[in-house]
Each structure stands twice: as structure tokens, then as C-alpha cells.
PDB file of the backbone (N, CA, C, O) and the ligand in Angstrom, with CONECT records:
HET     ZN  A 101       1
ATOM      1  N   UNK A   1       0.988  21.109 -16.452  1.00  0.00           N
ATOM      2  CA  UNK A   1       0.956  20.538 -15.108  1.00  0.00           C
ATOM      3  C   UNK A   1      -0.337  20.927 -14.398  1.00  0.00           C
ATOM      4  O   UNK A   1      -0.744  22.088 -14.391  1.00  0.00           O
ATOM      5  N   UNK A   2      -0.989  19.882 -13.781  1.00  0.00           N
ATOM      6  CA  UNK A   2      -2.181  20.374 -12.593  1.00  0.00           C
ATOM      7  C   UNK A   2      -1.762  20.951 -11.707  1.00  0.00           C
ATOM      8  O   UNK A   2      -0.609  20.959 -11.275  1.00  0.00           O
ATOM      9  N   UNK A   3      -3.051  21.721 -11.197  1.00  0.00           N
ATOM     10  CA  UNK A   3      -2.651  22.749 -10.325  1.00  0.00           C
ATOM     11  C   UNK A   3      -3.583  21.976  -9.197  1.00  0.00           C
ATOM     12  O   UNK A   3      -4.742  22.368  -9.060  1.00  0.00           O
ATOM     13  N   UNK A   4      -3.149  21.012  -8.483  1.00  0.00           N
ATOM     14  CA  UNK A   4      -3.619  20.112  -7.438  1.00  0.00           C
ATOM     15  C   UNK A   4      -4.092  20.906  -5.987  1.00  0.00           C
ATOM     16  O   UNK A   4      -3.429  21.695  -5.314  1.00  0.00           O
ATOM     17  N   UNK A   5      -5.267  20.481  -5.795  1.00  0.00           N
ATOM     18  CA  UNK A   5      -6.092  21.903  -4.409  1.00  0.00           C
ATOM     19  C   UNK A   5      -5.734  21.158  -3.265  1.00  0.00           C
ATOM     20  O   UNK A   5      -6.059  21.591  -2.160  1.00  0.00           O
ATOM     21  N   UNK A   6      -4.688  19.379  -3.448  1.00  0.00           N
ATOM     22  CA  UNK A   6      -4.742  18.682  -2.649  1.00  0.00           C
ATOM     23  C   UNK A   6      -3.194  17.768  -2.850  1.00  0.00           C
ATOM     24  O   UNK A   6      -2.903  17.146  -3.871  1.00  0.00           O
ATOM     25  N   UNK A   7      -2.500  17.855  -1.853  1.00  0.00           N
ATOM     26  CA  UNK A   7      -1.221  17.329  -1.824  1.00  0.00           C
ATOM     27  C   UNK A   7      -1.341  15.774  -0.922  1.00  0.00           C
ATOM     28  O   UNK A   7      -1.644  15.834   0.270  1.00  0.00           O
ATOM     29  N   UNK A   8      -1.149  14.762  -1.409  1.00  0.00           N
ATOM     30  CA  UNK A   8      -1.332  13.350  -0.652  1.00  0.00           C
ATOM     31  C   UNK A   8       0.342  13.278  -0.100  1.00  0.00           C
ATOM     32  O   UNK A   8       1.370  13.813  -0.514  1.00  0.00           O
ATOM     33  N   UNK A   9       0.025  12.274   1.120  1.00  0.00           N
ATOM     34  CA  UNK A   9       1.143  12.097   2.198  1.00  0.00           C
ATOM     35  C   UNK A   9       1.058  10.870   2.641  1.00  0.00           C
ATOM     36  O   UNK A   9       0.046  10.636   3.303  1.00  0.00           O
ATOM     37  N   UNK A  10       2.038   9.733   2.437  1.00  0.00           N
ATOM     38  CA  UNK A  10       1.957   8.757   3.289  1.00  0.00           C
ATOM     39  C   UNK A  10       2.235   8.656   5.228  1.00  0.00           C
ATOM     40  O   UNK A  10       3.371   8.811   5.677  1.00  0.00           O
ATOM     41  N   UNK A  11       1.356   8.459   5.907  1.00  0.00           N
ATOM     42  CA  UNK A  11       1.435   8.481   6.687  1.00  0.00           C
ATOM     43  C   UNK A  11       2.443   7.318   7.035  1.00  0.00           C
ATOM     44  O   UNK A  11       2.126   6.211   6.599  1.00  0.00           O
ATOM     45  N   UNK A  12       3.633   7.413   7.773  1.00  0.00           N
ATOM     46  CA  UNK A  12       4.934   6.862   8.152  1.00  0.00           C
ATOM     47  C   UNK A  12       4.201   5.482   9.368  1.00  0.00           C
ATOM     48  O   UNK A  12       4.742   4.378   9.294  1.00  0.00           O
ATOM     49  N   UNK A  13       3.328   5.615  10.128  1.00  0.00           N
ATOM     50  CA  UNK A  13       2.987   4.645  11.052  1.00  0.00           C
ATOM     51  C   UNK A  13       2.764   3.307  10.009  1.00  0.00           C
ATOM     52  O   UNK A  13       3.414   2.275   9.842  1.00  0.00           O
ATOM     53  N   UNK A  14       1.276   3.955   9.276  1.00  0.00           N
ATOM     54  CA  UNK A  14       0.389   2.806   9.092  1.00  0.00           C
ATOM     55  C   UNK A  14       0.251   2.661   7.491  1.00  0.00           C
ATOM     56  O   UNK A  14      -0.115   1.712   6.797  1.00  0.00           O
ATOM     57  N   UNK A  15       0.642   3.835   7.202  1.00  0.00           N
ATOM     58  CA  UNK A  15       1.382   3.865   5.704  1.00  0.00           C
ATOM     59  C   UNK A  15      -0.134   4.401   4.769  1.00  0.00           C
ATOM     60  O   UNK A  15      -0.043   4.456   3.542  1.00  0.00           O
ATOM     61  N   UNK A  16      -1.119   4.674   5.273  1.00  0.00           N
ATOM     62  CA  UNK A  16      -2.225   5.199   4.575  1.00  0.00           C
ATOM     63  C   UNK A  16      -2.095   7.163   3.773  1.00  0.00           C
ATOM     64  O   UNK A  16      -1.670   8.171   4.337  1.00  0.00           O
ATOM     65  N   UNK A  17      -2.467   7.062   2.819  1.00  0.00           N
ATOM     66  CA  UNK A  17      -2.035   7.888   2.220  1.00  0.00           C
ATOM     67  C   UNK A  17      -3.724   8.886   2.808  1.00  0.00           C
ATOM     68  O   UNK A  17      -4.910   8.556   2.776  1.00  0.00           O
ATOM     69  N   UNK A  18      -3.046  10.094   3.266  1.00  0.00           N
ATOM     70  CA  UNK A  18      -4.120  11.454   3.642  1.00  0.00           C
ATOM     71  C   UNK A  18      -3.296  12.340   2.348  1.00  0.00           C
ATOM     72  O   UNK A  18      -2.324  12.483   1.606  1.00  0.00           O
ATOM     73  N   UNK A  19      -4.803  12.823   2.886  1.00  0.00           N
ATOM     74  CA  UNK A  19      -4.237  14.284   1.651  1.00  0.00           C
ATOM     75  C   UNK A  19      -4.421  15.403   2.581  1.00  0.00           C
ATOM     76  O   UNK A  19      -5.155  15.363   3.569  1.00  0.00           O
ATOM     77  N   UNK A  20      -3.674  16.459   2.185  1.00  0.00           N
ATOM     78  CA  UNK A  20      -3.717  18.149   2.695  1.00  0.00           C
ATOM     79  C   UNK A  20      -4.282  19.303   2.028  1.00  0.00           C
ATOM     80  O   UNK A  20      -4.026  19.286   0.824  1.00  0.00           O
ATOM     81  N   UNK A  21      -4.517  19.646   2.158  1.00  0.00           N
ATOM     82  CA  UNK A  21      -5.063  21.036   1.307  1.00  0.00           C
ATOM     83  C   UNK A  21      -3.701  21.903   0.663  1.00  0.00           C
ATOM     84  O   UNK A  21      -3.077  22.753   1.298  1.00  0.00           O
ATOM     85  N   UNK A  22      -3.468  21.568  -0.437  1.00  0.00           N
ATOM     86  CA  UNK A  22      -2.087  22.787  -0.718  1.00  0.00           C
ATOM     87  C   UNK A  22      -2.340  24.029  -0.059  1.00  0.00           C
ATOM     88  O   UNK A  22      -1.200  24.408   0.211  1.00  0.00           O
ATOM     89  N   UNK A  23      -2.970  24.719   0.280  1.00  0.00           N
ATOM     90  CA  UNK A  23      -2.823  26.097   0.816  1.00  0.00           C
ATOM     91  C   UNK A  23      -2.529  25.812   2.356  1.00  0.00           C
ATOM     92  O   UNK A  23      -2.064  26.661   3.116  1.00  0.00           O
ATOM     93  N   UNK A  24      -2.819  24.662   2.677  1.00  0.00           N
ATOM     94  CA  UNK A  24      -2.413  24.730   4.193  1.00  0.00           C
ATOM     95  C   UNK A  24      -0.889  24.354   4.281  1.00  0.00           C
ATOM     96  O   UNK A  24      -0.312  24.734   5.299  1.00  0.00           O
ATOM     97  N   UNK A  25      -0.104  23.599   3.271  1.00  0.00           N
ATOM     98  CA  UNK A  25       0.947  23.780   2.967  1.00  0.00           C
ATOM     99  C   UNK A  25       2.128  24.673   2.133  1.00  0.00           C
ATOM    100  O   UNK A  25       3.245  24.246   1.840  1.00  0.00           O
ATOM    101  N   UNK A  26       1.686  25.783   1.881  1.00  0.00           N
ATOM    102  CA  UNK A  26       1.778  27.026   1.081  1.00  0.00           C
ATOM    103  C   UNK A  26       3.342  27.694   1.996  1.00  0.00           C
ATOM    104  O   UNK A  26       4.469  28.012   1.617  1.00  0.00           O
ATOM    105  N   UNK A  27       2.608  27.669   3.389  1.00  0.00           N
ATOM    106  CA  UNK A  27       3.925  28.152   4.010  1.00  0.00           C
ATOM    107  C   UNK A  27       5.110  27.177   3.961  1.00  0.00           C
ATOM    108  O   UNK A  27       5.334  26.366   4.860  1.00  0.00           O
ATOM    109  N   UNK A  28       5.848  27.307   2.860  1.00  0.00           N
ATOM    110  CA  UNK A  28       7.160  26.562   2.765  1.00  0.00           C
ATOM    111  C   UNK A  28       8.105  27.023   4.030  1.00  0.00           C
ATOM    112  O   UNK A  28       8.433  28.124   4.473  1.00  0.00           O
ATOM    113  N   UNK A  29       8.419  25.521   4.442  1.00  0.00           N
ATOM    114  CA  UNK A  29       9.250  24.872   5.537  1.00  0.00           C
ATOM    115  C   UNK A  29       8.562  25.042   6.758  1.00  0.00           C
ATOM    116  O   UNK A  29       8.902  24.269   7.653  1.00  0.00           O
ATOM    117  N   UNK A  30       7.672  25.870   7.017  1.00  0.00           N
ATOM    118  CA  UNK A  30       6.957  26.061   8.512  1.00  0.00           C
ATOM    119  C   UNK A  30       6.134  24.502   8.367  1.00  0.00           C
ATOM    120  O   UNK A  30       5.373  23.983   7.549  1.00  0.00           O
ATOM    121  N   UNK A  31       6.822  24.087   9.762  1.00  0.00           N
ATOM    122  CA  UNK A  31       6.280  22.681  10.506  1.00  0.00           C
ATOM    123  C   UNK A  31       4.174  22.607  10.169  1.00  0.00           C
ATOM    124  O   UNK A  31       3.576  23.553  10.681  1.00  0.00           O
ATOM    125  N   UNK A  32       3.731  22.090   9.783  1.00  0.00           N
ATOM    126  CA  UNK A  32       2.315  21.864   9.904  1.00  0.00           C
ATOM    127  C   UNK A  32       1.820  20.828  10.739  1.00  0.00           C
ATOM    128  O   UNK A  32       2.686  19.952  10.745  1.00  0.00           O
ATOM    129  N   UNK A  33       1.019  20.548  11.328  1.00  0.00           N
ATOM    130  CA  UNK A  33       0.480  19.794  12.488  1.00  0.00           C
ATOM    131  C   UNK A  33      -1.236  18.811  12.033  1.00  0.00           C
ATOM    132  O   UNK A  33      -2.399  19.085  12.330  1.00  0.00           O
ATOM    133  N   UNK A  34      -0.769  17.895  11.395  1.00  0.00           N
ATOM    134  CA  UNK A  34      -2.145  17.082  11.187  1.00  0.00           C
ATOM    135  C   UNK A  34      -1.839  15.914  11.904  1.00  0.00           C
ATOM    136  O   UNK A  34      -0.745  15.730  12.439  1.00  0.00           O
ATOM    137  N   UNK A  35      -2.988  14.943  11.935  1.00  0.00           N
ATOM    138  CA  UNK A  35      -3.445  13.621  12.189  1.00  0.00           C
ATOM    139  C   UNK A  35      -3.372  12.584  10.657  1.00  0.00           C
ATOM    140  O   UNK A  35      -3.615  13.031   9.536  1.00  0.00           O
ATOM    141  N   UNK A  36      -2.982  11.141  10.960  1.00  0.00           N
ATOM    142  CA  UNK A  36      -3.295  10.025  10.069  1.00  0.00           C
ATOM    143  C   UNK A  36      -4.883  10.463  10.396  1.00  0.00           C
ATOM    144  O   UNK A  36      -5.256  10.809  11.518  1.00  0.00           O
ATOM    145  N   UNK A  37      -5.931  10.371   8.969  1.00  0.00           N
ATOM    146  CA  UNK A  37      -7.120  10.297   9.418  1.00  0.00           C
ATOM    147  C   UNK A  37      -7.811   8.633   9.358  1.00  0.00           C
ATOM    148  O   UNK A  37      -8.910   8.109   9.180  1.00  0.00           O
ATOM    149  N   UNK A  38      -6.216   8.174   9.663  1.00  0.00           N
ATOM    150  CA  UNK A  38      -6.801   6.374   9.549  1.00  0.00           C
ATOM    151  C   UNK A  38      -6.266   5.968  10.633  1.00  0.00           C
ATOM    152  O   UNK A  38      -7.185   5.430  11.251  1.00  0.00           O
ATOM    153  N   UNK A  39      -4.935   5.876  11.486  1.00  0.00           N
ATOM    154  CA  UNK A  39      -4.762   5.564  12.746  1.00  0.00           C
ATOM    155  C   UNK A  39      -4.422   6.679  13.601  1.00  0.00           C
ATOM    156  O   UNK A  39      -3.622   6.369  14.485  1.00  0.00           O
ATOM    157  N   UNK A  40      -4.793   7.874  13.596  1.00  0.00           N
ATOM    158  CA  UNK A  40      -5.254   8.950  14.360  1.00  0.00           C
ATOM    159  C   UNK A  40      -3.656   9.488  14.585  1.00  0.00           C
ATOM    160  O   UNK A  40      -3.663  10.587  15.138  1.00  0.00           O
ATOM    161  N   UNK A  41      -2.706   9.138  14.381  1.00  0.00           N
ATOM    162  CA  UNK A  41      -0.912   9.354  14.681  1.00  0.00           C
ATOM    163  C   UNK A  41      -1.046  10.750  14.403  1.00  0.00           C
ATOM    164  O   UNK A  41      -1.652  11.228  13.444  1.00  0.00           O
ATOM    165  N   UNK A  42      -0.290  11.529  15.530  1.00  0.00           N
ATOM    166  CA  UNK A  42      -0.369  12.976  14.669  1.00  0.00           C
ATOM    167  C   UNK A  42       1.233  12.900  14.131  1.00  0.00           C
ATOM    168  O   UNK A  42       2.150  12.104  14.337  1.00  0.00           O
ATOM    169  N   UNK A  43       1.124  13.900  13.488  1.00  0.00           N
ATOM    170  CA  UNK A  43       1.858  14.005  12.130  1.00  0.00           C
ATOM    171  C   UNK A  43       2.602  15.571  12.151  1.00  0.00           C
ATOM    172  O   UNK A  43       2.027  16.571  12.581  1.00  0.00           O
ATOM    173  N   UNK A  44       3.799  15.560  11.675  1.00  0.00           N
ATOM    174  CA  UNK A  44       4.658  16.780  11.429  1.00  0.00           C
ATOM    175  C   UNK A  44       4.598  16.535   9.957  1.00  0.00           C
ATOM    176  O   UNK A  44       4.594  15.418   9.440  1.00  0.00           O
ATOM    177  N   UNK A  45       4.550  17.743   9.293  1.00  0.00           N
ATOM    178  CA  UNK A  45       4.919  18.023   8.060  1.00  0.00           C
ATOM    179  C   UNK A  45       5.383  18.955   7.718  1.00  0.00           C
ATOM    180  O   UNK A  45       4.880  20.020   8.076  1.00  0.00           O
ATOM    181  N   UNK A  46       6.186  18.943   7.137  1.00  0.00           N
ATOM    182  CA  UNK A  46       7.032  20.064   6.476  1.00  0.00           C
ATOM    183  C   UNK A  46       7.515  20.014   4.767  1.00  0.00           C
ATOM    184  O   UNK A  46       8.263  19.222   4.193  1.00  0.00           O
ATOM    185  N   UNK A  47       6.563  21.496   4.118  1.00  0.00           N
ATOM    186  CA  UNK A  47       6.709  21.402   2.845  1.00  0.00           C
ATOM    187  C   UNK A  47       7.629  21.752   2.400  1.00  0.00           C
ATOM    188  O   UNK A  47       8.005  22.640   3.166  1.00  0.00           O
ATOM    189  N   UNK A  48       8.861  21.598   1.013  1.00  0.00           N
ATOM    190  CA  UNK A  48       9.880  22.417   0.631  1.00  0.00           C
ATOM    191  C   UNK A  48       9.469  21.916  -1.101  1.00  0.00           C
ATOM    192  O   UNK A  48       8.726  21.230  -1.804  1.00  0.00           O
ATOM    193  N   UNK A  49      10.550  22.824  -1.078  1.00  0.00           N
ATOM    194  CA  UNK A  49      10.019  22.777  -2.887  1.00  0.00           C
ATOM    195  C   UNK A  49      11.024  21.612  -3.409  1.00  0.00           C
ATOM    196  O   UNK A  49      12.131  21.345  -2.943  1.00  0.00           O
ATOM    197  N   UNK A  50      10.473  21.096  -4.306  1.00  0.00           N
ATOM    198  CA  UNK A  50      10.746  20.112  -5.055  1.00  0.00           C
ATOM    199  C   UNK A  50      11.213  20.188  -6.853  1.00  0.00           C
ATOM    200  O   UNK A  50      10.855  21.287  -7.276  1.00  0.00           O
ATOM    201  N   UNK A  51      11.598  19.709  -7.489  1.00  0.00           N
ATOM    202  CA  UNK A  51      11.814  20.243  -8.918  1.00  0.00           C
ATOM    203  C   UNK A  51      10.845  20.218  -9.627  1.00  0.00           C
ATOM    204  O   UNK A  51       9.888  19.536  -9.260  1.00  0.00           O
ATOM    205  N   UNK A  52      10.784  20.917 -10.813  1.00  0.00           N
ATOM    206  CA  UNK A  52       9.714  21.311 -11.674  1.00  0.00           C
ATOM    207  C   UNK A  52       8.419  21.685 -10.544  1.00  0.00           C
ATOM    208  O   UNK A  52       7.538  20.861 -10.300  1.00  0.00           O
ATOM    209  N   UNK A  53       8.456  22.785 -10.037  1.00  0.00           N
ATOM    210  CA  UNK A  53       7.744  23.129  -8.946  1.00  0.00           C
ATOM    211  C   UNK A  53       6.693  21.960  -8.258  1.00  0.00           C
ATOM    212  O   UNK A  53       5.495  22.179  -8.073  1.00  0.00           O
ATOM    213  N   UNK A  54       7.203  21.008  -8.005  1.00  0.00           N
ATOM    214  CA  UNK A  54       6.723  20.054  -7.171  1.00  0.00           C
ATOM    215  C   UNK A  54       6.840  20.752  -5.771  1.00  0.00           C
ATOM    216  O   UNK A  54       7.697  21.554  -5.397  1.00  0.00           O
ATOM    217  N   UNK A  55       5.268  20.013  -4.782  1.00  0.00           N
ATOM    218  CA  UNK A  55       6.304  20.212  -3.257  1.00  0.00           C
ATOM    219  C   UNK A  55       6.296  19.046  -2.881  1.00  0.00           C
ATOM    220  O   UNK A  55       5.246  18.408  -2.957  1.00  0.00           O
ATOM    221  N   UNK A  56       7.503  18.442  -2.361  1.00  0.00           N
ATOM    222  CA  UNK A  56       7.579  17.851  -1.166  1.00  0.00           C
ATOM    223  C   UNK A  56       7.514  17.659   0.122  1.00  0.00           C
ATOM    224  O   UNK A  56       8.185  18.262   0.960  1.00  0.00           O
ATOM    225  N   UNK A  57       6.765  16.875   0.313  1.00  0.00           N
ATOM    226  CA  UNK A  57       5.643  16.585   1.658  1.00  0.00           C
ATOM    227  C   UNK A  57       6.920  15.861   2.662  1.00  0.00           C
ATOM    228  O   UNK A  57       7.070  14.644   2.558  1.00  0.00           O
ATOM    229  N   UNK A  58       7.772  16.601   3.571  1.00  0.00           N
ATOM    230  CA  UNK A  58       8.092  15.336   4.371  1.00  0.00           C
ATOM    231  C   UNK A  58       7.595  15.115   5.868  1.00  0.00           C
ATOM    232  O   UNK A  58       7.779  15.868   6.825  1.00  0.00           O
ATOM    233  N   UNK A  59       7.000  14.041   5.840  1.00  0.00           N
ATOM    234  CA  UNK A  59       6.188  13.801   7.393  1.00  0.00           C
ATOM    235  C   UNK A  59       7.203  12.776   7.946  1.00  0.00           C
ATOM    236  O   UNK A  59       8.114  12.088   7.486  1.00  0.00           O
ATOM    237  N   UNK A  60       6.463  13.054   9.484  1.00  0.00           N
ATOM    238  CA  UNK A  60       7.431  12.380  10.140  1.00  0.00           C
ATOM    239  C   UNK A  60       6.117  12.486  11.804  1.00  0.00           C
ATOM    240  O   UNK A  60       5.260  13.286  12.180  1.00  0.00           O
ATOM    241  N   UNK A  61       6.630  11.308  12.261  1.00  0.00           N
ATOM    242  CA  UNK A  61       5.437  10.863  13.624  1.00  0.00           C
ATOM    243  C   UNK A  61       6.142  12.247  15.188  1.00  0.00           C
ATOM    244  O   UNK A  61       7.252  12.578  15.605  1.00  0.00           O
ATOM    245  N   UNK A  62       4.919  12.555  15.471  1.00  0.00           N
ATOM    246  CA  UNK A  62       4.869  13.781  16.541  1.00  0.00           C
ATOM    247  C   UNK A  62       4.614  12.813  17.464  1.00  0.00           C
ATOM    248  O   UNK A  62       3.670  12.024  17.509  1.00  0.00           O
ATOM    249  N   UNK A  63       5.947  13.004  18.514  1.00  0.00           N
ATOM    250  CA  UNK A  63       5.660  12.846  19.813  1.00  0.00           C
ATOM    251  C   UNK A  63       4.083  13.010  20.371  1.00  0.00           C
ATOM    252  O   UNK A  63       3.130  13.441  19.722  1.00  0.00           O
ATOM    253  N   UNK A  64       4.084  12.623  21.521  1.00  0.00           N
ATOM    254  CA  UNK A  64       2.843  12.972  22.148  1.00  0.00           C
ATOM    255  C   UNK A  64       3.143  13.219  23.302  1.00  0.00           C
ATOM    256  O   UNK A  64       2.679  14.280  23.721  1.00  0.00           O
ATOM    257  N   UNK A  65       3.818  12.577  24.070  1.00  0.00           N
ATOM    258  CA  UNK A  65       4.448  13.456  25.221  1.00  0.00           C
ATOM    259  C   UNK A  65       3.294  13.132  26.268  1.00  0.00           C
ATOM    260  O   UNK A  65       3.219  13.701  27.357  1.00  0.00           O
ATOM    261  N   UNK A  66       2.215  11.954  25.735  1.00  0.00           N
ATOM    262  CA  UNK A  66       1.828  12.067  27.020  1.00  0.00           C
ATOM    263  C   UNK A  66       1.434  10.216  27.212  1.00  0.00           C
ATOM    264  O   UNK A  66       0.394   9.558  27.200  1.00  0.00           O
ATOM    265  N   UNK A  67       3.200   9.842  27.416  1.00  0.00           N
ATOM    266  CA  UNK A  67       3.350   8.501  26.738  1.00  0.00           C
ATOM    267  C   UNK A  67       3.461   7.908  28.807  1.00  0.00           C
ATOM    268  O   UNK A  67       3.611   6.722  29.102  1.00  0.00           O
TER     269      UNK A  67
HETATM  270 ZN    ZN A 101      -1.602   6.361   9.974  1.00  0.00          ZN2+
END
């Protein structure tokens, strides 16, 4: 198996796939805080482990709160 320096995520708005840095997703289940770097949406993510040590990326669209 590769040892990937980069975990891809479909962004839920606009559906463009970003990638993350695995180490910025390292902390399993702590919320992470990026942007689509294609329609700027910020983004919740949260990593958990997946089988055959996969992680799973699940994102989901962050309020903005300044609607
Ligand atoms: Zn997007």
C-alpha cells in the first residue's frame, strides 16, 4: 500500500476534489477547518479510520454565520 503525503476530498458544494496534507489529518476525529480551493466554501472535516488502514475523509459545508 502507498503511503500517500496527500488525502483528496470531494468538496460537497461544487463537487471539486482538494487534497489535504495527511499529517494535517493525523489527528483522528478532531474537526479540521479548510476551504474548497475552487469555490472558496469552507469546509469541516473530520478524519476516522477506515479498513485496511484507510482514512476516511468526511466533509461537510461550515456555516459562516455571517449570512
Ligand atoms: Zn467547492
Amino acid at each position: 500500500m502507498l503511503s500517500q503525503a496527500y488525502l483528496e476530498y470531494r468538496c460537497p458544494r461544487c463537487g471539486y476534489i482538494n487534497a489535504i496534507a495527511r499529517e494535517t489529518v493525523l489527528d483522528m476525529y478532531k474537526e479540521q477547518s479548510d476551504a474548497c480551493q475552487h469555490c472558496q466554501q469552507k469546509l469541516e472535516i473530520i478524519a476516522a479510520n477506515g479498513i485496511n488502514d484507510q482514512i476516511n475523509l468526511i466533509v461537510s459545508e461550515q456555516e459562516d454565520g455571517a449570512k
